[in-house]
C-alpha positions in Angstrom: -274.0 54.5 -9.9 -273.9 55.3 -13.7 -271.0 52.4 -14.0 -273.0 49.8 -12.1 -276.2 50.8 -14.3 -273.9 50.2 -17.2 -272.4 47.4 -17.1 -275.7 45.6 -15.6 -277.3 46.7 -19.0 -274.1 44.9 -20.8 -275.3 41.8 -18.5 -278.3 41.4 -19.7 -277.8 42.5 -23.4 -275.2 39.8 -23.4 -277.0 37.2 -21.6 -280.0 38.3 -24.0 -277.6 37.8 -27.0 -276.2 34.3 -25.8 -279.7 33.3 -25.5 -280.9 34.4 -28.8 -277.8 32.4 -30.4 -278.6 29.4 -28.1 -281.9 29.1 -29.4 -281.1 29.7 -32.9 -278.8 26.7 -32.6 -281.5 24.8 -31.1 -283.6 25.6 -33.6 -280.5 24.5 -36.4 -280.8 21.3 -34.6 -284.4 20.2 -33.9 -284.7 21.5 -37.7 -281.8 18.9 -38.3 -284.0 16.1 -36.8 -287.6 16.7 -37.9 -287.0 17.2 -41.6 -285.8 13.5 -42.5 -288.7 12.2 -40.7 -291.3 14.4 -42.5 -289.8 14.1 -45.7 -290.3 10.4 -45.4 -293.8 11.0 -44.2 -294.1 13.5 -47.5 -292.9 10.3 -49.5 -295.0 8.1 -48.2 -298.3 10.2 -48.3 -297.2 11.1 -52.3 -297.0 7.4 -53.1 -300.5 7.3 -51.9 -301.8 10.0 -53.9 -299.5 9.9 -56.8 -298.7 13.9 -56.8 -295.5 15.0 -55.1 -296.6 16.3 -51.2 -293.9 18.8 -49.5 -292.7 18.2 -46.3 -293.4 21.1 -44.5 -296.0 24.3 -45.5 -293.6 26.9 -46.7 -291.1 24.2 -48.1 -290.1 24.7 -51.9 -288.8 21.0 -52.5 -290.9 17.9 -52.3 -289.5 13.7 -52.2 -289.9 12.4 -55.6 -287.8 9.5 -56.1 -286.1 7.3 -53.5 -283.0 5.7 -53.7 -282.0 2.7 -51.7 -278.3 0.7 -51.2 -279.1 -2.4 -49.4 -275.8 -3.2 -49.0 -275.2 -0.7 -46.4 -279.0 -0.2 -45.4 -279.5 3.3 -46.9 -282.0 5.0 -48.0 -281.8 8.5 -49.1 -285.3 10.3 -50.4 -284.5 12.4 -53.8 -286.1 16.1 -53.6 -286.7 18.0 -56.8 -285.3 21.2 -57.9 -281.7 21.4 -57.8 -280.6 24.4 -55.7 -278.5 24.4 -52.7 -281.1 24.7 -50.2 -282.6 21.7 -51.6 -279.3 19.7 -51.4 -279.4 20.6 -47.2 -282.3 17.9 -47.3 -281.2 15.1 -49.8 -280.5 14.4 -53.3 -281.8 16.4 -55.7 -282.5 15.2 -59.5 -281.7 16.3 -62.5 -282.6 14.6 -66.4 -280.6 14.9 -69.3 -281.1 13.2 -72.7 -282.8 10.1 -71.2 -280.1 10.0 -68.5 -281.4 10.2 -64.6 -278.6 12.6 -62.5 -278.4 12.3 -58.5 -276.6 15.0 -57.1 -275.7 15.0 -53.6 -273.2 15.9 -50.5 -270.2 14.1 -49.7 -270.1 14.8 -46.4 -274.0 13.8 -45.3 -276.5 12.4 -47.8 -273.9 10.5 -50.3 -271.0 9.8 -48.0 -271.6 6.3 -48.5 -270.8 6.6 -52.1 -267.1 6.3 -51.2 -267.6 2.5 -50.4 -269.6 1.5 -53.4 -268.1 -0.9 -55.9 -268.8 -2.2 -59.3 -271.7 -4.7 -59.1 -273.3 -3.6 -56.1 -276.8 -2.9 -56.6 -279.2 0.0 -56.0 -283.2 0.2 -55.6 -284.3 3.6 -57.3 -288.0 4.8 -57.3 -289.7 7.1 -58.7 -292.7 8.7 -57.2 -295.7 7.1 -58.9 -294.0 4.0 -60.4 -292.6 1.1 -59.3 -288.9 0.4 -57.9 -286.4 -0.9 -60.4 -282.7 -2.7 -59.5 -280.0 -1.2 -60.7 -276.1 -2.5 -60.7 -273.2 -0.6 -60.7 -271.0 -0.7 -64.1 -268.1 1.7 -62.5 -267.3 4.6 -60.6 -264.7 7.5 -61.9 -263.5 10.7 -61.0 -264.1 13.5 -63.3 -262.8 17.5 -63.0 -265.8 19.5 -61.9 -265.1 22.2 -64.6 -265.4 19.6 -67.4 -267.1 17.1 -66.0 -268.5 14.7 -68.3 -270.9 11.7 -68.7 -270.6 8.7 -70.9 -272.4 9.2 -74.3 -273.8 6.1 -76.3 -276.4 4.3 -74.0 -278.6 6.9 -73.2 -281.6 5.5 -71.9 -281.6 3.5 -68.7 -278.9 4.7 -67.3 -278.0 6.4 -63.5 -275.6 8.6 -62.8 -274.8 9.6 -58.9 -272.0 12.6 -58.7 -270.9 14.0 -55.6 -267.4 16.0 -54.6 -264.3 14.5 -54.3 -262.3 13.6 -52.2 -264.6 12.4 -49.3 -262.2 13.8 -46.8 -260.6 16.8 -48.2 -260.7 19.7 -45.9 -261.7 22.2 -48.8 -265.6 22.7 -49.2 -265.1 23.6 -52.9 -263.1 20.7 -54.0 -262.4 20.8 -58.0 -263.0 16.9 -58.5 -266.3 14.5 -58.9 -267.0 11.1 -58.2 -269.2 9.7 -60.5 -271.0 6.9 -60.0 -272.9 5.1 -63.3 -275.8 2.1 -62.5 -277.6 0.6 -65.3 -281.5 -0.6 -65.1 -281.7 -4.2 -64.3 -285.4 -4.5 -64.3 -287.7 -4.7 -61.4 -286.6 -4.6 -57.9 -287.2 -8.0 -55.7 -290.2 -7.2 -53.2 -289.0 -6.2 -50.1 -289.7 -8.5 -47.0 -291.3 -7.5 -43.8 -290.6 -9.1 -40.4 -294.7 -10.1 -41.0 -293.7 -11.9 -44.4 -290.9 -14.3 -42.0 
């Protein structure tokens, strides 16, 4: 009787336990699907009011610039303060000496950074201004522990760094890919089906 008492109990705190990790993966993933649209929503309502709006109540990180490759269709919204946890939900940005610095992952928000080329050209806002057009000059890799950005021209220019290589196996690769746009002016109006 004891036995059968036993290993019902095991049952049940198993079951209990399978459940518990079931619904902390459900969680991972609805988590996974709701924050790109409320960051968007974030973006959108800060445009409105000028001040950065977080996406969600407790959230440390708010959109405040959004980048756009048109090229490829993406659009990736830019959250500030550059921890890890911040990097889970986009870009983050940093400024350095009149230089603006994307930082992002390889493997979600700036995958498509391994098919960008010289001369293709990037929309980049910042919240509370207007969209500006910006080309790519070139692309290089640099070693992460001396990893360096072009001196000289120190004002309009856009860095986008990310690990490399895009499909290494190792999640602590010891390389960068670093991607340089310079300011081209005002970005062309985007067109909605109602303009056609």
């Amino acid at each position: 009787m004891v036995k059968r008492v036993l290993f019902c109990f095991s049952i049940v705190v198993m079951l209990a336990l399978a459940a518990w990790q079931l619904g902390q993966a459900g969680l991972l993933a609805a988590k996974a699907w709701a924050a790109p649209i409320l960051i968007e929503q974030a973006w959108t309502q800060g445009q409105l009011s000028g001040q950065a709006v977080k996406p969600w109540r407790w959230g440390d990180s708010a959109p405040i610039a959004r980048l756009e490759e048109p090229g490829q269709g993406v659009t990736r919204f830019v959250m500030d303060g550059g921890n890890m946890r911040n990097l889970a939900f986009g870009p983050v940005l940093s400024e350095d000496k009149g230089r603006t610095i994307l930082y992002g992952h390889r493997d979600t928000h700036f995958r498509f950074l391994k098919s960008v080329e010289a001369g293709d050209v990037f929309s980049f806002q910042k919240l509370g201004e207007e969209a500006e057009s910006w080309t790519v000059s070139k692309r290089f890799i640099a070693d992460a522990d001396n990893l360096y950005l072009p001196v000289g021209q120190t004002d309009g220019s856009l860095f986008l760094i990310t690990c490399y290589p895009f499909d290494s196996l190792d999640p602590d690769t010891d390389q960068r890919l670093v991607v340089e746009l310079v300011r081209e002016g005002p970005a062309p109006a985007s067109l909605s089906l109602a303009d056609l």
